[in-house]
N, C-alpha and C positions, 0 to 999 in steps of 0.2 A: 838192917842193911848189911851188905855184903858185898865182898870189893870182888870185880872180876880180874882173871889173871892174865888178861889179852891185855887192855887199856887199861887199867888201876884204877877205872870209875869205881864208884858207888852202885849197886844194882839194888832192888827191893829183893827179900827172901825169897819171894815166892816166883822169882824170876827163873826162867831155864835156859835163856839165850839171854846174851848181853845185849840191852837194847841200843848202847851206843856202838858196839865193834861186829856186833853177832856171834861172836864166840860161844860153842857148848858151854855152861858152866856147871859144876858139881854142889851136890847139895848132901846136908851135915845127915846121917843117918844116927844110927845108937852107934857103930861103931867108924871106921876110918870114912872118909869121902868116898863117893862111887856116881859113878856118871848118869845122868838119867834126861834122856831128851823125850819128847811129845812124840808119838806118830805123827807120820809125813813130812814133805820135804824139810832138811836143814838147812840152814841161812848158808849164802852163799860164803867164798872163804874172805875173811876182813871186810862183809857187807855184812848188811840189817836181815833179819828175819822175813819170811813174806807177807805177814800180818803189820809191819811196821813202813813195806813196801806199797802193800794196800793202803794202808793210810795219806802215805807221800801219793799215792794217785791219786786218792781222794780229793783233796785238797791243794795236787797242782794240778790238774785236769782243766778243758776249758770250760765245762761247766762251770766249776767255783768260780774260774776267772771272770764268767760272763756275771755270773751274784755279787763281786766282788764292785766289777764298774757298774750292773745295772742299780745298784748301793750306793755309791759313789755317786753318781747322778741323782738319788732320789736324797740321800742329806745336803747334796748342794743346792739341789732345787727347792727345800722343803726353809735352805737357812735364807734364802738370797727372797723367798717369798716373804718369808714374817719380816725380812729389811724392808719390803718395800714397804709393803701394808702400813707396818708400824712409821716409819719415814710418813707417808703419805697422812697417814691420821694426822698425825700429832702437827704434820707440817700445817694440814689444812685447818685445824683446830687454831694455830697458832696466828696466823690468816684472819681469820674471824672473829678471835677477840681483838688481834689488832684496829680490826673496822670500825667493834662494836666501841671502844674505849676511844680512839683519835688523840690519846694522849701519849708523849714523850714519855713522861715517867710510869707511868702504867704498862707502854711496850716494853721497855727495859725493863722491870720488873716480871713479865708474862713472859718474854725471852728467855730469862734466866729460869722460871718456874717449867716451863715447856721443854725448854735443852734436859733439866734434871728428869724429866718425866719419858724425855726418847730416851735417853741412856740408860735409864732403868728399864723401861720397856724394851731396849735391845739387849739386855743383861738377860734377864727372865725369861725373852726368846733364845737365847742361846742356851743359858741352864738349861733348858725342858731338853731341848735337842743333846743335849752330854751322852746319854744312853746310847741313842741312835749311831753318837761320833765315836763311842767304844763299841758299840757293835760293828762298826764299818773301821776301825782298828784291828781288830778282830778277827776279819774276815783277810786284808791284806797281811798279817803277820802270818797266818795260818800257808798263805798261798806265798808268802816269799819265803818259808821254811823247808813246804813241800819243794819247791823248786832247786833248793839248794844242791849244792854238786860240789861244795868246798869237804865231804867228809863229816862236817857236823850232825852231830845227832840232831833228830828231830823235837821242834821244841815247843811243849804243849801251853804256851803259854794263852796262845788266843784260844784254843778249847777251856780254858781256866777261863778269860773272859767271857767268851757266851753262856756258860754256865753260871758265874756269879749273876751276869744280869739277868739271867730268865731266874733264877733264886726270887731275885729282890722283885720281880716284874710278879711274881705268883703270891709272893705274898702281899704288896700291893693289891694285888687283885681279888685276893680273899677278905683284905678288911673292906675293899670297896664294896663288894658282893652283903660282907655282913651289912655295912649303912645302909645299901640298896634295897636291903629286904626289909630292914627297920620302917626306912619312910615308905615303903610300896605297903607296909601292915599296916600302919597310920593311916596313910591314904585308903585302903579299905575299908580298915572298923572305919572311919570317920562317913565314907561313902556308905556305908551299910546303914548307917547312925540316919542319912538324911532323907529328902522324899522321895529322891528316885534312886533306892539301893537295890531297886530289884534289876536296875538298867547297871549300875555304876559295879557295883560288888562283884558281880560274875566276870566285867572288864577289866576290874582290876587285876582282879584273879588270873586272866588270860594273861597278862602282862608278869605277873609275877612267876608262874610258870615258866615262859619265853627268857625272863632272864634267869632262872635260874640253869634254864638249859645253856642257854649260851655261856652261862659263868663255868660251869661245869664242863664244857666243850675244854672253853680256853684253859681254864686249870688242868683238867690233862693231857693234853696237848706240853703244857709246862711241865708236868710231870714227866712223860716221856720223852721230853726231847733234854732232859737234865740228864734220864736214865739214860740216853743215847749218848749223850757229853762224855758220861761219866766211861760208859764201856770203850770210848775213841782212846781216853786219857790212862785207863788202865791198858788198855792194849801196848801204848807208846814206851808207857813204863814197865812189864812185864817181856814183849816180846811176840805174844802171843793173843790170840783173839779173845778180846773177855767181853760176857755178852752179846749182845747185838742191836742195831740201829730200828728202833721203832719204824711199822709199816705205817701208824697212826699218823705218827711226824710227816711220812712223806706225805701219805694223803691228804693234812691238812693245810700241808704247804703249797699244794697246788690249787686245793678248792679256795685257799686263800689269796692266792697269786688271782684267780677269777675272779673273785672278790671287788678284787683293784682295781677292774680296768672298768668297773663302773665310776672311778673318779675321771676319767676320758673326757666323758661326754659333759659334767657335772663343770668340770674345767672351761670345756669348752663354752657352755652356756652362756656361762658366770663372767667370761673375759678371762680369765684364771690360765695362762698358757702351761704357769710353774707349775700350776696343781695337776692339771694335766700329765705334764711330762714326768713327776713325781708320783703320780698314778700308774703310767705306765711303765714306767722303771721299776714301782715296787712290783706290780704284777711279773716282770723280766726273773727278778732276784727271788722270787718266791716257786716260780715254776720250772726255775732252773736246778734251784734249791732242791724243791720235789722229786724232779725227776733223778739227781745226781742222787739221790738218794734211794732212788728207787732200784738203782744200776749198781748203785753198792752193795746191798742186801744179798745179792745173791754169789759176789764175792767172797763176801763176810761170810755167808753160811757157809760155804764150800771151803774154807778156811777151814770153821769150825768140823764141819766133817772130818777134815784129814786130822786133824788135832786125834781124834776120841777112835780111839783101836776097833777092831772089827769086831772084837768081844765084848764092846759097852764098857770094860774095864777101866778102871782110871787110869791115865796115861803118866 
């Protein structure tokens, strides 16, 4: 690290604007210091770089805002659903042994067994949802950061979050993928093994293909949208554009946002208004998501353009 000589921040070495003040900085050669900036514009005088500009649009834009509440609406919907459900089970459960038994001491006993069993069940409903509630942390740190007008540096803490949890979300998903493909083997030899494996084996088989495609969707889809993490986060900390936002990411996040709006109708059927509105929120936050992404990329590039001199030379 290396302290710049506008703010007396900390900068990373390989920095050439100071990403909290925008200041040119100078870098150690063999011999004295000598100045050395990027082709294309220079950050404004006592403002941020344009790369660390583009990011604050990124992220205070009403797009995010709109990913932000149609988010916002799908973990409220999705927490206030598993209350009721779970309320309603355990209440009507609690109900009907009371009928079944007609005794005093037996309720009071069942009461006390049943209360321990909601509260565990509303524990375990909320643990599952944690992910979701740091994703939707995530999402507001990111867009009260970008908005910011107090002078503060930009502060990459919610891209730090989306990133750890799509980490931990991928490799979940590779040891699930590994057990999936264990018992879908089982189930084949076994179906091979028996008297209609000339029907069963071939189907299995179909099945086991299908997931391994869709495993393989979602793992890079996780892959790239880490690598897109990671180049928002070096940007913030350098100054300047580092890498670029996966076209896969946006694409997937819109065919995914379509995805959603088949829990609508599925909502609807069921009685289910939360699942519904929780379908259709996620569908809002995914295709918002997609397209903000989509609007970025060609920022981003045209960034990276001005960066890299007209002679391909390193800048």
């Amino acid at each position: 690290m290396k302290t710049c000589p506008g703010c007396g921040n900390s900068v990373p070495e390989e920095a050439t604007f100071c990403p909290h003040c925008g200041k040119l900085l100078e870098t150690q050669a063999d011999g004295p210091y000598y100045q050395s900036a990027p082709a294309g514009p220079p950050p404004a005088a006592g403002g941020e770089t344009p790369a660390i500009r583009t990011v604050r649009r990124l992220f205070g834009s009403p797009l995010h805002l709109a990913v932000a509440i149609a988010y916002t609406v799908t973990v409220v919907s999705n927490l206030l659903s598993l209350l009721i459900s779970t309320t309603g089970v355990l209440t009507g459960n609690l109900t009907w042994m009371t009928d079944l038994t007609g005794a005093a001491g037996w309720n009071g006993e069942m009461s006390s067994v049943m209360n321990t069993a909601l509260w565990s069940s509303l524990l375990w409903s909320f643990i599952i949802q944690i992910p979701a509630i740091l994703n939707l942390a995530a999402l507001w740190m990111l867009y009260t950061t970008a908005r910011d007008r107090s002078g503060a540096p930009f502060k990459p803490a919610g891209l730090t979050i989306l990133r750890t949890l799509q980490i931990i979300i991928l490799v979940l998903v590779g040891l699930l993928l590994v057990v999936m493909l264990g018992l879908v083997g089982v189930a084949l030899a076994v179906a091979g093994l028996g008297e209609n494996g000339e029907v069963f084996a071939p189907l299995m088989g179909g099945m086991l293909v299908i997931l391994v495609i869709i495993a393989a969707l979602v793992m890079l889809y996780g892959v790239q949208f880490i690598r897109s993490m990671d180049s928002i986060r070096k940007t913030v900390r350098t100054g300047t554009v580092q890498g670029g936002i996966s076209l896969f990411v946006a694409v997937f996040a819109i065919l995914g946002g379509v995805l959603m709006l088949f829990y609508l109708p599925l909502g609807l059927l069921s009685g289910a208004p939360l699942t519904s509105l929780a379908g259709l929120s996620s569908a809002v936050a995914y295709i918002c998501s997609g397209i903000l992404l989509f609007r970025s990329r060609d920022e981003w590039q045209g960034l990276q353009d001005e960066q890299v001199p007209a002679d391909g030379g390193p800048w």
